[in-house]
C-alpha positions as CSV (number, residue, x, y, z in Angstrom):
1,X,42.3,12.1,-29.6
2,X,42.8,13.5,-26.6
3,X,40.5,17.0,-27.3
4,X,38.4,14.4,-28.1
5,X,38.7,12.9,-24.3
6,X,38.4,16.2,-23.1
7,X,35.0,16.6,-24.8
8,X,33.5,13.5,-23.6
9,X,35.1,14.1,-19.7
10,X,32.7,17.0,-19.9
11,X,29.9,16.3,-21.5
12,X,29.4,13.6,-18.8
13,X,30.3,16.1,-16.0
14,X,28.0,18.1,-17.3
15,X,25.2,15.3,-17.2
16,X,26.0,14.3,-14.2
17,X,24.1,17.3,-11.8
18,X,21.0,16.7,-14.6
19,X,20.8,12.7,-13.4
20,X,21.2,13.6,-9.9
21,X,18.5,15.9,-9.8
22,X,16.3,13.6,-11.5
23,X,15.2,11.7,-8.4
24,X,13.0,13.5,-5.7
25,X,13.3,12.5,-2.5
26,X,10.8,12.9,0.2
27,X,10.7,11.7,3.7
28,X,6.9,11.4,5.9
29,X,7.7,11.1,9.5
30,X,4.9,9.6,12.1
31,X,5.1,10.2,15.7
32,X,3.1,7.4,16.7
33,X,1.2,7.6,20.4
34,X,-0.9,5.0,22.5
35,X,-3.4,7.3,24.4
36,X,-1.5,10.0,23.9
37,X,1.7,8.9,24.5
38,X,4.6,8.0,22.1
39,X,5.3,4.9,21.2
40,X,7.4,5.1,18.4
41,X,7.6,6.2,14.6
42,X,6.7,5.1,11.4
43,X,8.8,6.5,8.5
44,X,7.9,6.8,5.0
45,X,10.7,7.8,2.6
46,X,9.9,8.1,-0.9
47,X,12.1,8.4,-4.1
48,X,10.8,9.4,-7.9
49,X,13.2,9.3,-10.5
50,X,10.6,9.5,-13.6
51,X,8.0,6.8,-13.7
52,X,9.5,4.9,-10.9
53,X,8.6,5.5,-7.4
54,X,10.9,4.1,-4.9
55,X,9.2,3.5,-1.8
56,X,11.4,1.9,2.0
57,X,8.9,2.0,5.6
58,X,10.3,2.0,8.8
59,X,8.4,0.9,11.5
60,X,9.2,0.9,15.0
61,X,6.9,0.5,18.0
62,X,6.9,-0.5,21.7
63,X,4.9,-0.2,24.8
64,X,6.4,-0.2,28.1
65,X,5.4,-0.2,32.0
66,X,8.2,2.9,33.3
67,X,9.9,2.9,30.5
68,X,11.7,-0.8,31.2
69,X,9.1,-3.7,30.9
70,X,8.4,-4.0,27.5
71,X,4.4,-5.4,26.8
72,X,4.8,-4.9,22.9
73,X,6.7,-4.2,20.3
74,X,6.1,-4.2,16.5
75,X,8.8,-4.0,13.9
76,X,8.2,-3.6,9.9
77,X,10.4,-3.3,7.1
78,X,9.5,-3.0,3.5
79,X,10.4,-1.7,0.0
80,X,8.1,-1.3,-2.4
81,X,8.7,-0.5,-6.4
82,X,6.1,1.3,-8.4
83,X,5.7,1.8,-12.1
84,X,3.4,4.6,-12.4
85,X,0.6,3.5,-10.2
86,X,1.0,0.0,-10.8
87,X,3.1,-1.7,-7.6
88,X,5.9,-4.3,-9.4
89,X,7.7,-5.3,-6.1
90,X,7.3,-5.4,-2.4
91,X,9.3,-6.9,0.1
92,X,8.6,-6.9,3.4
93,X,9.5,-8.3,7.0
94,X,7.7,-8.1,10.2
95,X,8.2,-8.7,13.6
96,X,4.3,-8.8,15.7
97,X,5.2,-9.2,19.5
98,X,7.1,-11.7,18.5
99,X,5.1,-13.2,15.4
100,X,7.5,-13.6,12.1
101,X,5.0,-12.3,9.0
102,X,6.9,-11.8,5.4
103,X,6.0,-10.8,1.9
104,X,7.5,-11.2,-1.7
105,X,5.1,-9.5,-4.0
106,X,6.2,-9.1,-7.8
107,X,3.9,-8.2,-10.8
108,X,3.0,-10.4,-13.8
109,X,1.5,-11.0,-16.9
110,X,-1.7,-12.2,-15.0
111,X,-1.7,-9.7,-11.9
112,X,0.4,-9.6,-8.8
113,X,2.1,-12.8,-7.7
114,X,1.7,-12.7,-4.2
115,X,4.2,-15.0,-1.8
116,X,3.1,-14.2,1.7
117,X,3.3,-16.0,5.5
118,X,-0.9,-15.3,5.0
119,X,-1.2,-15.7,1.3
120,X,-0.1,-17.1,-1.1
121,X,-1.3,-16.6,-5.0
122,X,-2.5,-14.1,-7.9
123,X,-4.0,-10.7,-6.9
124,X,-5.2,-8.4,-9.0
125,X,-2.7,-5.8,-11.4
126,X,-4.1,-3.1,-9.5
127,X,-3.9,-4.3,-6.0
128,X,-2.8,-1.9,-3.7
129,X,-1.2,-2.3,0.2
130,X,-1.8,-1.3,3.0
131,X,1.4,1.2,3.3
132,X,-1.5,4.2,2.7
133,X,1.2,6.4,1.7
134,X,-1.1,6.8,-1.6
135,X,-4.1,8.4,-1.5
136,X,-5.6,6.5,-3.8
137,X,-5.6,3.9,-1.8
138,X,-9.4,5.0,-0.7
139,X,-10.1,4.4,-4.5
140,X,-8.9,0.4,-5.3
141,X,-11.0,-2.3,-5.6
142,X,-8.4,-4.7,-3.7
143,X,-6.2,-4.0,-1.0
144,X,-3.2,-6.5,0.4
145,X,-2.0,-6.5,3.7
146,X,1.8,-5.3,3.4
147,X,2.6,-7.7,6.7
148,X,1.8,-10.7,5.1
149,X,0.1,-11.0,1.4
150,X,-3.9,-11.7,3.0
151,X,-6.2,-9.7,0.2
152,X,-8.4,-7.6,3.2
153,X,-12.4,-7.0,2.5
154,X,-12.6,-3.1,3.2
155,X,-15.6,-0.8,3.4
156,X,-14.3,3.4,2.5
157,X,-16.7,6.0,3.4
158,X,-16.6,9.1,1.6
159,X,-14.5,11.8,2.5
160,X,-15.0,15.0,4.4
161,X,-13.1,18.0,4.5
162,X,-12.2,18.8,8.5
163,X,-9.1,20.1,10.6
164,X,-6.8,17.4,11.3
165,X,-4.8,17.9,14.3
166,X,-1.1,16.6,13.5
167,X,2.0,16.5,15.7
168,X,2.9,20.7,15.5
169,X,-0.2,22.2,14.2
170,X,-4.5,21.7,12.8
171,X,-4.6,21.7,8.4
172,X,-7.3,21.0,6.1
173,X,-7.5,17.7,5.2
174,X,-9.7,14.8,3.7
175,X,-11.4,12.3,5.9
176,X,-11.8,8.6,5.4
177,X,-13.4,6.1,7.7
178,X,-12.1,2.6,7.1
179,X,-14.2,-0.8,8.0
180,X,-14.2,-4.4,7.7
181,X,-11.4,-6.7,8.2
182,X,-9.5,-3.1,9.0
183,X,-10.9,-0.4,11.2
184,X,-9.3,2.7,11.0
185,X,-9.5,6.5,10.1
186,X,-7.3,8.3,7.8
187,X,-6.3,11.5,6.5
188,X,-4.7,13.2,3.2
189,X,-4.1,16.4,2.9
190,X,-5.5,18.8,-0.1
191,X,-2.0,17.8,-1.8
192,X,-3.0,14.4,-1.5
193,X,-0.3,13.6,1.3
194,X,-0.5,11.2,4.3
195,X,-0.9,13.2,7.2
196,X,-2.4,11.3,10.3
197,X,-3.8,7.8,11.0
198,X,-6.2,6.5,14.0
199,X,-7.5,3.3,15.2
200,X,-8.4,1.1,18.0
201,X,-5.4,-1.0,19.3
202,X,-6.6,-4.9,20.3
203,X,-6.5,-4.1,23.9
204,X,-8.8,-1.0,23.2
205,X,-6.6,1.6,23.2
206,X,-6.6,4.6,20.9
207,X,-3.5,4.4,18.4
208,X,-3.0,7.7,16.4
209,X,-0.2,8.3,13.8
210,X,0.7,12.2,13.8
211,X,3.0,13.8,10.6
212,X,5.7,15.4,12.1
């Protein structure tokens, strides 16, 4: 019996380092600027263990006058589950200048059961939000606002290869200009990865989103 123990002890020691290595973790840090200067971050950190993809933002902005009066500030929080490339879950909390927006999305027989402070209702299976951590998400037919549930109407040119200038260096990367209920520009490198974001802030600033 107790060879036996033995056995077992290390057969799951042994399975142990083969589980832990399983999941591949990967972190995509913004530097975020307002005309150039920084404003904040926006963190992406991502988590595969087989066909699941575990997925938390962290977003953290605010303008200041010296570095004391504070004119704006954005906070974001969300978790999102993916089963291949079909989104199952995502929760998500945001604070706009002071505007609470939330969303509860979870998949379902019909589609994606959406429970949002903008929408609420059945999306599409294949909806996909606007986290753009995927770059596929140039390629979907319906696109949900991560802040708040709203399905957004979204125009995708096609893509050029140019130099994208990040936070520490220029790379090759894929171009796509974004319009509609959205205007903005991104960028994915050859590898498919998130590397910089730009668009015009209400007030008419410039807003860019650098990989660090």
């Amino acid at each position: 019996m107790g060879q036996i123990l033995r056995i077992a002890c290390t057969l799951l020691l042994l399975a142990l380092p083969l589980t832990a290595q399983a999941e591949q973790i990967e972190s995509r840090n913004f530097q975020v600027l307002r005309n150039g200067t920084p404003i904040g971050h926006h963190i992406v950190t991502i988590r595969r263990n087989g066909e699941r993809t575990d997925v938390n933002v962290d977003i953290r902005l605010r303008v200041t006058v010296a570095g004391v009066l504070t004119l704006y500030r954005y906070i974001h929080d969300s978790h999102e589950i993916w089963e291949g490339d079909r989104l199952v879950s995502l929760k998500s909390t945001t604070d706009n200048d002071g505007d609470a927006e939330y969303l509860n999305a979870t998949a379902a027989a019909a589609g994606l059961q959406v429970d949002g402070s903008r929408f609420k209702g059945m999306l599409p299976a294949d909806t996909m939000p606007t986290s753009y951590w995927r770059s596929d998400f140039v390629q979907r037919a319906t696109i949900m606002d991560s802040q708040n549930g709203r399905r957004l109407d979204l125009v995708v040119k096609p893509s050029q290869l140019e130099m994208a200038s990040v936070a520490t260096s220029d790379l090759p990367a894929y171009r796509y200009d974004v319009t509609g209920e959205v205007d903005l520009t991104l960028w994915y490198g050859r590898d498919g990865r998130w590397v910089k974001t730009a668009f015009p802030a209400k007030d008419g600033s410039k807003i860019e989103y650098l990989l660090q």
